[in-house]
C-alpha positions in Angstrom: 74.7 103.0 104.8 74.1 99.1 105.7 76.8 99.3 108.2 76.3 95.6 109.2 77.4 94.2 106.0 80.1 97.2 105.8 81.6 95.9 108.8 81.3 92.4 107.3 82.9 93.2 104.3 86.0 95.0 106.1 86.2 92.6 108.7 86.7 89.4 106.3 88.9 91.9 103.8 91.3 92.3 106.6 91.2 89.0 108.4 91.9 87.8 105.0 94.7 89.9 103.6 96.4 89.3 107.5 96.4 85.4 106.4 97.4 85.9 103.2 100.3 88.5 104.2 101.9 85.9 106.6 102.1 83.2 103.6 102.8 85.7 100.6 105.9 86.5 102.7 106.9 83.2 103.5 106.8 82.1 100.3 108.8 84.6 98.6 110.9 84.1 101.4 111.5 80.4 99.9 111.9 82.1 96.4 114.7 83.9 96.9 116.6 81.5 99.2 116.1 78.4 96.9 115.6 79.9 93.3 117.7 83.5 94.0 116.8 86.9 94.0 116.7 87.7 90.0 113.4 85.6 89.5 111.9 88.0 92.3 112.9 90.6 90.5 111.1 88.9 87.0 108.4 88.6 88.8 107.9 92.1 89.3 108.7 92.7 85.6 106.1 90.3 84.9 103.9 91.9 86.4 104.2 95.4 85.3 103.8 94.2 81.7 100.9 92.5 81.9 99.6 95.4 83.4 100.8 97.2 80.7 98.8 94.7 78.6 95.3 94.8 80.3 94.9 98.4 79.2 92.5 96.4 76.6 90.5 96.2 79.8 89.0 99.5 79.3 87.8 100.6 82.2 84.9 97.8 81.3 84.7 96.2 85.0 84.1 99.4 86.7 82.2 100.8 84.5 79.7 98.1 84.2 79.3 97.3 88.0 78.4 101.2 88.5 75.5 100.9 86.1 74.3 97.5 88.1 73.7 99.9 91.6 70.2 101.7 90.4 69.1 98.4 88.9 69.8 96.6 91.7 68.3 99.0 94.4 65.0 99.2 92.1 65.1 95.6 92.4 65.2 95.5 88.1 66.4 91.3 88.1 66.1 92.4 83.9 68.4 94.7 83.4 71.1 93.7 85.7 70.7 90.1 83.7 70.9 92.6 80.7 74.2 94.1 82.3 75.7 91.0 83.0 75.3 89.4 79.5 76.9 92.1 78.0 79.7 92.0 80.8 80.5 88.5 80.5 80.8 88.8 76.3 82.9 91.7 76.6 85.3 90.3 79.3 85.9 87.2 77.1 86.8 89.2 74.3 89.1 91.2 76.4 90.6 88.3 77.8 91.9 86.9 74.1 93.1 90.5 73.6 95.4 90.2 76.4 96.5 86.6 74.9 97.5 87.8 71.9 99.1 91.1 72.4 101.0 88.6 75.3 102.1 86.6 72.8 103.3 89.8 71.2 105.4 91.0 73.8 107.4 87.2 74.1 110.1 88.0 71.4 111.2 91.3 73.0 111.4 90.2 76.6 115.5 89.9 76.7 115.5 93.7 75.9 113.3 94.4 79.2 115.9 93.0 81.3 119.5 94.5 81.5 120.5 91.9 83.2 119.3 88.9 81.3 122.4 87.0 80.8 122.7 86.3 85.0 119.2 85.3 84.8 119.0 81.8 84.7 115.3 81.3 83.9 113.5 80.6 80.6 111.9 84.4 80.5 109.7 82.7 77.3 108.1 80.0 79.4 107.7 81.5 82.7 106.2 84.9 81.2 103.4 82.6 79.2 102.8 81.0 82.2 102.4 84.3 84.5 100.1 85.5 81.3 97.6 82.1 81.2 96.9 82.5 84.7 95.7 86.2 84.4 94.0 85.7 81.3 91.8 82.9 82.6 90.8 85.0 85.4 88.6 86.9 82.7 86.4 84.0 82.5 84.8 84.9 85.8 85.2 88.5 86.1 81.5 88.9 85.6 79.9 86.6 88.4 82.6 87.6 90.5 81.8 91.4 89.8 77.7 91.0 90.1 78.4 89.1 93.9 80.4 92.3 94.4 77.7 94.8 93.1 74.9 93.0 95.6 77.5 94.4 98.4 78.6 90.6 99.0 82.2 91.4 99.3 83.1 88.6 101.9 81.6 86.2 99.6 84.8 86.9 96.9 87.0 87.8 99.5 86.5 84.2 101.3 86.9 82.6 98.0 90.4 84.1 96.8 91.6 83.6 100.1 90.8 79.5 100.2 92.0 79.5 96.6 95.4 81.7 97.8 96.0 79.6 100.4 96.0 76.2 98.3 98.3 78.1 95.8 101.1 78.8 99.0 101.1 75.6 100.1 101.8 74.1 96.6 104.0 77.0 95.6 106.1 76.3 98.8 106.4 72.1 98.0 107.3 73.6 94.5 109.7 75.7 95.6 111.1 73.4 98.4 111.5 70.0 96.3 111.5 70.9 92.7 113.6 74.3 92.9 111.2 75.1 89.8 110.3 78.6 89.1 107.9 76.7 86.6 106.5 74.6 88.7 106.0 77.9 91.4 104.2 79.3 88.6 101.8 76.4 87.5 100.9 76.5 91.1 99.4 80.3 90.2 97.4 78.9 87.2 96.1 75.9 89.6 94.8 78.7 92.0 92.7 80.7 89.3 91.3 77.2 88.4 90.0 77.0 91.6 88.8 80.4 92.3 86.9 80.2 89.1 85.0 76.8 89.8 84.2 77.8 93.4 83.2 81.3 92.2 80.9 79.7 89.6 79.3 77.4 92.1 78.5 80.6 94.5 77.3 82.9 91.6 74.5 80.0 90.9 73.3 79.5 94.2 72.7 83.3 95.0 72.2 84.6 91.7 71.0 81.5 89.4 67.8 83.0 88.5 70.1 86.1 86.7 72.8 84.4 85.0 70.1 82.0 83.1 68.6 85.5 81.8 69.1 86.1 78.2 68.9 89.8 78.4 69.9 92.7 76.5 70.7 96.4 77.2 68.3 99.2 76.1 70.5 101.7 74.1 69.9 104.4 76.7 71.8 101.9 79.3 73.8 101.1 76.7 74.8 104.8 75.6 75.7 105.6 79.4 78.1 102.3 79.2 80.0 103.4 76.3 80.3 107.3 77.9 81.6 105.5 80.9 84.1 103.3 79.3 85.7 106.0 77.6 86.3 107.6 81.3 87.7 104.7 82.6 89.9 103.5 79.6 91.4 107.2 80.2 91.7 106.1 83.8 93.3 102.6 82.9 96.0 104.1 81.1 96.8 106.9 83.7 96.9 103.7 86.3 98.9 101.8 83.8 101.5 104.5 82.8 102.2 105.3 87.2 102.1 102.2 88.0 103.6 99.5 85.7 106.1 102.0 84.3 108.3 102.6 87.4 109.5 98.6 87.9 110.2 98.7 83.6 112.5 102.0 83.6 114.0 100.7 87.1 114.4 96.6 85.1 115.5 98.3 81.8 118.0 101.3 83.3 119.7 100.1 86.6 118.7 96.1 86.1 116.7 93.2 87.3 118.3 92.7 90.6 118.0 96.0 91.5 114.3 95.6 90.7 114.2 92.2 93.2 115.4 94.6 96.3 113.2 97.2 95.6 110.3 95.2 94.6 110.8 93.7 98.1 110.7 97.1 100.4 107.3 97.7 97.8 106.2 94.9 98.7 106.1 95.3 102.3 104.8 99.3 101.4 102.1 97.8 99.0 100.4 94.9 101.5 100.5 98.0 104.2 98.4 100.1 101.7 96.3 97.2 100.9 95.6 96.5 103.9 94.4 99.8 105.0 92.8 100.1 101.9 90.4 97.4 103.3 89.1 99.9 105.4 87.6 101.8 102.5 87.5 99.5 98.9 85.0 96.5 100.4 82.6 99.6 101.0 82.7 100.7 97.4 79.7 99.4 96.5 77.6 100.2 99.6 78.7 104.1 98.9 77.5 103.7 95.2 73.8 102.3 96.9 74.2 105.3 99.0 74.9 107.6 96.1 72.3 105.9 93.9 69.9 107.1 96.8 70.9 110.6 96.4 71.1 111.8 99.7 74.0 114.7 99.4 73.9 115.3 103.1 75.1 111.9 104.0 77.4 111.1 101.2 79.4 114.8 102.8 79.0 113.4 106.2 80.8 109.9 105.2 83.3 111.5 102.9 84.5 113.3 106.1 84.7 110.5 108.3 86.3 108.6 105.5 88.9 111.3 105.1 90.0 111.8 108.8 90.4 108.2 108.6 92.7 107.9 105.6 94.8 110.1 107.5 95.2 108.6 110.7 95.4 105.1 109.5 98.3 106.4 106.9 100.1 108.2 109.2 100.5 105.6 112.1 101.9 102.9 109.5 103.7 104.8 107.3 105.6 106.0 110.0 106.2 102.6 111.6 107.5 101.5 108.0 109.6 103.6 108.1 111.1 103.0 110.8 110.9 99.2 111.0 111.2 98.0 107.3 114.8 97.4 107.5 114.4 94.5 109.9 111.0 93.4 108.5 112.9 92.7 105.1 116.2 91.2 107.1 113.3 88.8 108.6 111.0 88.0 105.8 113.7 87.7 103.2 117.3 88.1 103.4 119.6 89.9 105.1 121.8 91.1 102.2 118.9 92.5 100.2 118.8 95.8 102.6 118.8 98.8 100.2 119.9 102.7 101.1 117.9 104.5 102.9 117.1 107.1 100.4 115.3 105.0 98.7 113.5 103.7 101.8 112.4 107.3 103.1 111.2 107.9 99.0 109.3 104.8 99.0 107.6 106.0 101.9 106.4 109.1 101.0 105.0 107.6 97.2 103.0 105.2 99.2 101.8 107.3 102.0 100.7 110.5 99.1 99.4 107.6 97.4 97.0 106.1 99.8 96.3 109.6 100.9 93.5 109.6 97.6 91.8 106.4 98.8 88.4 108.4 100.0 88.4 110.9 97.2 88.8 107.6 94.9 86.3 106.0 96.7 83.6 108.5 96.7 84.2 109.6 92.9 84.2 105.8 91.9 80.9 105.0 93.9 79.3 107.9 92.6 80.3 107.8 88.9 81.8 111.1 88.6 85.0 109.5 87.1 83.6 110.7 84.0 84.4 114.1 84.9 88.2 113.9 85.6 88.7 111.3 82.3 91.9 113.5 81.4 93.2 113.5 84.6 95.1 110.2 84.2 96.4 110.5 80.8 97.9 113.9 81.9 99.2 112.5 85.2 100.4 109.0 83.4 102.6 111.0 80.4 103.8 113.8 83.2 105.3 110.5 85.2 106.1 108.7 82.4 108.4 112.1 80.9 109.9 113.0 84.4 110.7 109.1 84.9 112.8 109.1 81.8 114.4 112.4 82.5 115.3 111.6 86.4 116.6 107.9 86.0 118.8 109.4 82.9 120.4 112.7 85.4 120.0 111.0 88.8 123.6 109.8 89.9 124.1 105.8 89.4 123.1 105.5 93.2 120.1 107.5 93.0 118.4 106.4 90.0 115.6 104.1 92.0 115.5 107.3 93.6 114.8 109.8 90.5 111.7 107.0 89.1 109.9 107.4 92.5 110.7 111.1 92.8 108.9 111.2 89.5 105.6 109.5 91.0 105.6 111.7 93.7 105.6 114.8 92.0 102.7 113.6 89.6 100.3 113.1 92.5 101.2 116.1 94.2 101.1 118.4 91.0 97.7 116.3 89.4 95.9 114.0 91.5 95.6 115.4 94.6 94.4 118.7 92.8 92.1 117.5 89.9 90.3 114.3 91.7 88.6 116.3 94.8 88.0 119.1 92.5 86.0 116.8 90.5 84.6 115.1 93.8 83.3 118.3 95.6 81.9 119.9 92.2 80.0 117.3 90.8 79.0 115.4 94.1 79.6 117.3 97.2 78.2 120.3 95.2 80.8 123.0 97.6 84.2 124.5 97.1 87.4 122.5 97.2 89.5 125.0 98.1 89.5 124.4 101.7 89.8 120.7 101.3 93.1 121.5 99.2 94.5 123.7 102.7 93.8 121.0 104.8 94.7 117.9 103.1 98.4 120.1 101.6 98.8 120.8 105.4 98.5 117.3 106.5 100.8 115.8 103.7 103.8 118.6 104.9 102.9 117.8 108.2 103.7 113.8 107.5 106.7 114.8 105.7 108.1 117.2 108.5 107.3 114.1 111.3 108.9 111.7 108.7 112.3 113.8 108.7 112.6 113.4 112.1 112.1 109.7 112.2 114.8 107.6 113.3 116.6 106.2 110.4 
C-alpha cells in the first residue's frame, strides 16, 4: 500500500472536513436564528428527495472508477481515456435525468410537508434551486472521479474545501443582510460553479493528455461495466430507500419542524461519522491498486487493521456524543431545539452500527465484489422502508422519530452486518465469516451495554 500518499489523502480529508465543520455549523447557526428553524428542516427534506432522485445515478460513478484501477496500474493511458469518454457521456445524460424527474416532483412538494402552511418559504423556488446546483455537479463527475482513481484524493479534497469555504462566507452575508433563504441557496449554485472550473483547470494539467483521447471501450470492458452497474444500481437504491426515506416519513408523519431538531442532532452524528470515515474512504482507491495486485495476504492483513480501527475510533466518539450532544446543539444552534433523550440514545446507536460497516464497505468496494451482495440493498432498503411505515404508524405520538430509527437499526443488524462480510470473506478473503460475525456481534452489545451506562 503507498502509505505516503495514504497518509496524504487522510491527512488533507480531515484537516479539511475540521475547517469545514466549524463553518457548516456556524452557518446554520445563522439560518435558524435569522430565517427560523422550518427552512432547516426543508433543507433536510430537500435533500432526501434528491437523493431519492439520483437513483438514475446507477451505481455509474463507482462502477466505472473500479474498472479504471487495472488500467491504470498497467499504465493503459487508452483505455482509461476509453473509460473516461464513456463516463463523462453517461454522467451528462444522468444529470438531465435528474432535471426532469426534479421538475416532476415540484407540483407535489406541499404534500411532503405536514406542516406547510407555517412554512414561510416558496418550497417551488427554493427546491429548483437546491436541484440546479446538484445537477450541475454532474458536469464534472468524470475528471473529478479519474483525479480520484490516480489515488489523488487531496487534489479534490483541497478543491471542494476552497470552493466550500467561498460558499459560507457568501451564505453567511446572505443570511446576515438579505434574510433570503434564496439568496442562501444561490450561494450553493455559486460554489458548484467554482468547484467545477477549478476542477477542470486541475484535470488538464495532470491528466491533459487523457481527456483529449477520443477513445472507446472494447465490449469485453464494456460487458464487465454493464455487470457492474446492475450491482450498484441495486446498491443505489438500498442506499436511497435507508437513507433518504427516514427524514420523508419523519417530514410527512410528525412534520417539518420536527425534522429541523432532528436533522440538527444528525447533523452533529453525521459530520462525526464523516469525519472518521476519513480515516478509511480517501484510501479507497489505494486498496482497489492493492486488490488489483492480488496479493490476498495483505488485503487480510489491512482488512484487520482497518477493522480494529473502526471500532476504536467509533466507540470513543460515539460515546462522547452521547454524552455531550446536548450542549454541542445548545452552542451551535439554539437552545430551545433540545430534543428527548430517547431519540438522542437511538440516534446514537443508528450511527455507531452504521459506521461499524465502513471497512467491510471499504474492502468490498475496492475489490469489486459488490457484485456479489447486489440483493443485499434492495432486501435491506424494502425491510426499512416496511418497518418505517409500520413503527411511525404504532409508535406513541412522542416516540415516532423513535420507531423510523428503530427501523434502521434493525435493518443493519438483521442484513448488512450479516450479508456484506459474508460476501467480503468468501469472494475476497477466501475464509469463513463466522468468526468475524462472533466478534464484531460481541463488540456492537458491548457498545450498547457501555452506552446504557452513560450519563444521560
Amino acid at each position: 500500500m503507498d502509505r505516503k500518499l495514504g497518509i496524504l489523502n487522510v491527512g488533507i480529508s480531515i484537516l479539511s472536513r475540521v475547517i469545514l465543520l466549524v463553518s457548516a455549523l456556524f452557518v446554520r447557526r445563522l439560518l435558524i436564528r435569522c430565517i427560523g428553524n422550518e427552512v432547516n428542516g426543508l433543507n433536510s427534506l430537500y435533500s432526501s428527495i434528491i437523493g431519492m432522485l439520483t437513483v438514475a445515478e446507477l451505481g455509474v460513478g463507482n462502477a466505472i472508477v473500479f474498472s479504471m484501477y487495472r488500467p491504470i496500474v498497467a499504465r493503459d493511458k487508452r483505455r482509461v481515456a476509453a473509460l473516461y469518454c464513456l463516463y463523462k457521456k453517461l454522467y451528462r445524460i444522468i444529470g438531465a435525468v435528474i432535471f426532469v424527474a426534479g421538475l416532476l416532483v415540484i407540483p407535489f412538494l406541499p404534500y411532503l410537508v405536514s406542516d406547510y402552511e407555517s412554512v414561510n418559504v416558496n418550497v417551488y423556488v427554493t427546491f429548483l434551486l437546491t436541484l440546479v446546483a446538484v445537477v450541475l455537479t454532474y458536469m464534472y463527475s468524470a475528471k473529478t472521479s479519474l483525479i480520484v482513481a490516480h489515488k489523488n484524493n487531496y487534489i479534490t479534497t483541497s478543491i471542494m474545501t476552497i470552493a466550500r469555504l467561498i460558499e459560507y462566507v457568501l451564505q453567511a452575508a446572505a443570511i446576515y443582510i438579505l434574510r433570503s433563504y434564496v439568496a442562501y441557496l444561490v450561494c450553493h449554485i455559486i460554489e458548484t460553479l467554482i468547484v467545477w472550473g477549478l476542477t477542470e483547470g486541475a484535470v488538464r494539467r495532470l491528466h491533459g493528455e487523457i481527456i483529449v483521447m477520443n477513445e472507446s471501450v472494447d465490449p469485453g470492458t464494456k460487458s464487465e461495466i454493464v455487470r457492474n452497474i446492475k450491482a450498484m444500481f441495486m446498491h443505489k437504491i438500498g442506499t436511497i430507500l435507508v437513507n433518504s426515506i427516514d427524514s420523508m416519513i419523519i417530514s410527512v408523519f410528525v412534520g417539518v419542524v420536527a425534522l429541523g431538531k432532528y436533522s440538527n442532532y444528525a447533523l452533529i452524528a453525521s459530520v462525526m461519522s464523516g469525519t472518521l470515515s476519513l480515516f478509511f474512504s480517501p484510501l479507497t482507491s489505494i486498496v482497489g491498486h492493492l486488490c488489483a495486485k492480488g496479493d490476498s495476504q495483505r488485503i487480510k492483513k489491512y482488512f484487520q487493521r482497518f477493522y480494529n480501527l473502526n471500532y476504536i475510533l467509533g466507540t470513543i466518539f460515539f460515546l462522547g456524543y452521547y454524552v455531550f450532544v446536548d450542549e454541542a446543539v445548545a452552542i451551535c444552534f439554539e437552545g430551545g431545539l433540545k430534543i428527548s433523550r430517547s431519540v438522542v440514545f437511538i440516534i446514537t446507536l443508528n450511527q455507531f452500527i452504521q459506521f461499524m460497516r465502513h471497512a467491510a464497505l471499504l474492502f468490498r468496494d475496492a475489490s469489486g465484489a459488490f457484485y456479489y451482495d447486489r440483493w443485499k440493498p434492495v432486501a435491506e432498503g424494502v425491510v426499512n422502508l416496511t418497518l418505517s411505515l409500520i413503527f411511525v404508524k404504532t409508535f406513541p405520538a412522542d416516540y415516532r422519530v423513535v420507531g423510523v430509527i428503530a427501523a434502521t437499526i434493525i435493518t443493519n443488524l438483521l442484513i448488512c452486518h450479516i450479508v456484506e462480510p459474508y460476501v467480503l470473506f468468501k469472494h475476497v478473503l477466501k475464509e469463513s465469516c463466522w468468526g468475524f460475525y462472533v466478534k464484531n456481534y460481541a463488540l456492537i452489545a458491548l457498545f450498547v451495554s457501555v452506552l446504557l451506562w452513560s450519563p444521560s
